[in-house]
C-alpha positions in Angstrom: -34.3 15.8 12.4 -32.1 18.8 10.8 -30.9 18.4 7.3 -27.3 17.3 7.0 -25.1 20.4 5.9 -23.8 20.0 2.4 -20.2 20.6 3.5 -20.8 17.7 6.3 -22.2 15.9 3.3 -19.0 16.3 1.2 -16.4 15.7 4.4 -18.4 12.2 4.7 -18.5 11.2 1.1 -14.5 12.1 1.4 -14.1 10.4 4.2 -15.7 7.7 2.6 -13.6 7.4 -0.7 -11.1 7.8 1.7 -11.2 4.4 3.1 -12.2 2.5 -0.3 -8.8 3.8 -1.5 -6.9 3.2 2.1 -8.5 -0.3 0.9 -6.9 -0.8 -2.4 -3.9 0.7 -1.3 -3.6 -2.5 1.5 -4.7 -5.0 -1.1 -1.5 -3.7 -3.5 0.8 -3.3 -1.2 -0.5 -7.4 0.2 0.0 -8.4 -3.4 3.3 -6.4 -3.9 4.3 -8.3 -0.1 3.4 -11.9 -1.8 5.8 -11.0 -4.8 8.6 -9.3 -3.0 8.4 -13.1 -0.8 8.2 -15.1 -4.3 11.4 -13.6 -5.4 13.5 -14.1 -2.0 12.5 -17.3 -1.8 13.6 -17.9 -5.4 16.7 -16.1 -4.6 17.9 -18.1 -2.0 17.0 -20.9 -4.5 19.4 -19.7 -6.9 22.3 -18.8 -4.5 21.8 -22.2 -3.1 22.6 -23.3 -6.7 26.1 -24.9 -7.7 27.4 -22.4 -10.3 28.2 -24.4 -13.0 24.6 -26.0 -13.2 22.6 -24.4 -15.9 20.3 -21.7 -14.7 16.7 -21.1 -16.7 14.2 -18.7 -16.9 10.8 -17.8 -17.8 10.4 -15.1 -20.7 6.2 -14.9 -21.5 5.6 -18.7 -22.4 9.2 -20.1 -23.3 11.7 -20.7 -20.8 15.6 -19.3 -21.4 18.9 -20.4 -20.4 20.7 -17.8 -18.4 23.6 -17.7 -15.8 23.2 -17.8 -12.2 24.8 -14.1 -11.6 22.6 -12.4 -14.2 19.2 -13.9 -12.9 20.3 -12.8 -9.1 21.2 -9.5 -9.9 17.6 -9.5 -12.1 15.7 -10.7 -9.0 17.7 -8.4 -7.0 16.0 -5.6 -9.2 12.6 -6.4 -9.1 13.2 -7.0 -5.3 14.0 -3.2 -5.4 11.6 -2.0 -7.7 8.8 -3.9 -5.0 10.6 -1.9 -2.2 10.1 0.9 -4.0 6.2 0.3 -4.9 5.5 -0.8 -1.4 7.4 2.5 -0.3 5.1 4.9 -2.2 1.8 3.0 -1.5 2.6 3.7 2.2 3.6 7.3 1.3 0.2 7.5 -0.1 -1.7 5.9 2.4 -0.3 7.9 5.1 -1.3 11.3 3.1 -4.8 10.0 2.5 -5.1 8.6 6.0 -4.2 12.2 7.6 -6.7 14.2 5.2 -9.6 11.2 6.3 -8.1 12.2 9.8 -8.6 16.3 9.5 -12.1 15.5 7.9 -13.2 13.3 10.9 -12.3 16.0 13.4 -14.0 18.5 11.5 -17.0 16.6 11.2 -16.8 15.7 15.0 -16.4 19.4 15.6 -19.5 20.0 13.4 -21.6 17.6 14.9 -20.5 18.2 18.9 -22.8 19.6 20.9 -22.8 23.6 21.8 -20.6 23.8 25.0 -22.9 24.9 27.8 -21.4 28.8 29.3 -21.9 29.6 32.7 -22.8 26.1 34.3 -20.8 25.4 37.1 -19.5 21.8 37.4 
């Protein structure tokens, strides 16, 4: 069987690492998912609200008054700031997904057998 050549090696290992962090990336932006659908649904909470009924929020372990504007446009924030995480995980995926792509064809092209000249089919 012929040795594996070292730049075959390196594409794979690449390819490799590739997919642990196409991996992560899919587990963040899952989590980031889960958060963005806490804070709707605590949003629609909150609008759903009568405005003179005192508002609260959590602040580390004590809980704060707060008015019913300022905590929507606050969730309205961090809904962003999600949007905008979730955006550049799938920015990064994509980039990492078409270098594992260019490796794979490489490697396919490394590993294809010699075309055959002259054989009629």
């Amino acid at each position: 069987m012929p040795e594996i050549p070292q730049q075959a090696q390196q594409m794979i290992m690449q390819l490799q690492a590739a997919q642990q962090q196409l991996q992560a990336f899919a587990m963040q932006r899952q989590s980031l998912t889960m958060q963005k659908h806490e804070i709707e649904k605590a949003t629609e909470e909150l609008t759903s609200a009568n405005d003179k009924e005192d508002v609260y929020k959590l602040s580390g372990p004590i809980m704060v008054r707060s008015t019913k504007s300022k905590l929507l446009d606050e969730l309205k924030e961090r809904i962003a700031k999600i949007d905008s995480g979730i955006k550049r995980l799938e920015d990064h995926e994509k980039k990492i997904a078409e270098k594992a792509q260019e490796n794979q064809t490489k490697l396919e092209k490394m590993f294809a057998p010699p075309e055959t000249k002259g054989q009629a089919g």
